[in-house]
Steps between C-alpha positions, in 0.01 A plus 500: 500500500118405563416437124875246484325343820186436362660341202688252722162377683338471137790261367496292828798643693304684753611211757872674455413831539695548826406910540341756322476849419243722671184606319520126388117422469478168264440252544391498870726260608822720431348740803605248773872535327709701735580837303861638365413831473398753234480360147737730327700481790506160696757499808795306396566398853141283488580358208871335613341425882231251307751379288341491163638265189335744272384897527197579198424818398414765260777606291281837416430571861774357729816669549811413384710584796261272668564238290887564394544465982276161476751343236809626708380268799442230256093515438429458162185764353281401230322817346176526280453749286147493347418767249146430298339203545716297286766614787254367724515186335900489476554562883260214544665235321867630620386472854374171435851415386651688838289279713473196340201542384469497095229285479285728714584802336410342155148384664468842601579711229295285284196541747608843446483593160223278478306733706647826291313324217173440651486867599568646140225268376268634709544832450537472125311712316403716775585872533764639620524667850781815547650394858736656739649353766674718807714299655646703772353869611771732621640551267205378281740218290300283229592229274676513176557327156714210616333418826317198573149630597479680134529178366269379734232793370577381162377135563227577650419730207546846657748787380715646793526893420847524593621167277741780297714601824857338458518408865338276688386632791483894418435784782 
């Protein structure tokens, strides 16, 4: 998955990253990666020809056939499954276990939150601004209570008009 990918180049692994998914965008460096396929479906067959010591993906996103035919030939998967920014924060510091790289992930999340805070001070006592966000258009599907990008609003001291819905990403 692009946002898994990302994460890897952020803690320091991006020298690893053998292949990629497409619509892999960030960092700029992961577009000269050769690609596996679609990210919710990545061809198995790519995956065992590069001979991989580790598969990452999305455990929200990725299949499970998928991953149940990579263990059968012996690749081992390592799934994120971010949910609110805290989830953010937990997939970062369990992929910086995965790839050996802890101390990154602490430096990072720290730099993280760090940032979080800056952007509620400054828009501390400031009114708040109703926003929604579409995040797909046919069908129209939005965001939803437990989704990251409400809590994103929420820092930066907005209200997302559809922070009720159950689901996270509601048609």
């Amino acid at each position: 998955m692009p946002n898994v990918v990302d994460d890897a180049y952020a803690l320091g692994a991006g020298g690893d990253v053998l292949a990629v998914t497409d619509y892999t965008e960030y960092p700029a460096e992961a577009s000269s990666k050769r690609s596996i396929g679609l990210p919710m479906i990545p061809s198995v067959e790519k995956i065992v020809a590069l001979h991989a010591d580790l598969v990452l993906g999305d455990g929200n996103l990725n299949q499970a056939e998928t991953v149940e035919e990579l263990q059968r030939v012996g690749i081992p998967v390592f799934l994120v499954a971010p949910h609110g920014t805290e989830g953010i924060y937990h997939s970062l510091a369990s992929l910086g276990m995965a790839l050996d790289q802890a101390d990154s992930a602490r430096v990072l999340i720290a730099q993280l939150r760090a940032r979080e805070a800056a952007v509620r001070r400054r828009v501390s006592g400031k009114p708040v601004i109703s926003v929604l966000v579409p995040i797909w258009f046919n069908p129209i599907t939005t965001i939803g209570k437990h989704d990251f990008i409400t809590r994103l609003i929420e820092i930066a001291g907005g209200h997302s008009v559809t922070s009720e819905l159950q689901q996270e990403w509601r048609k």
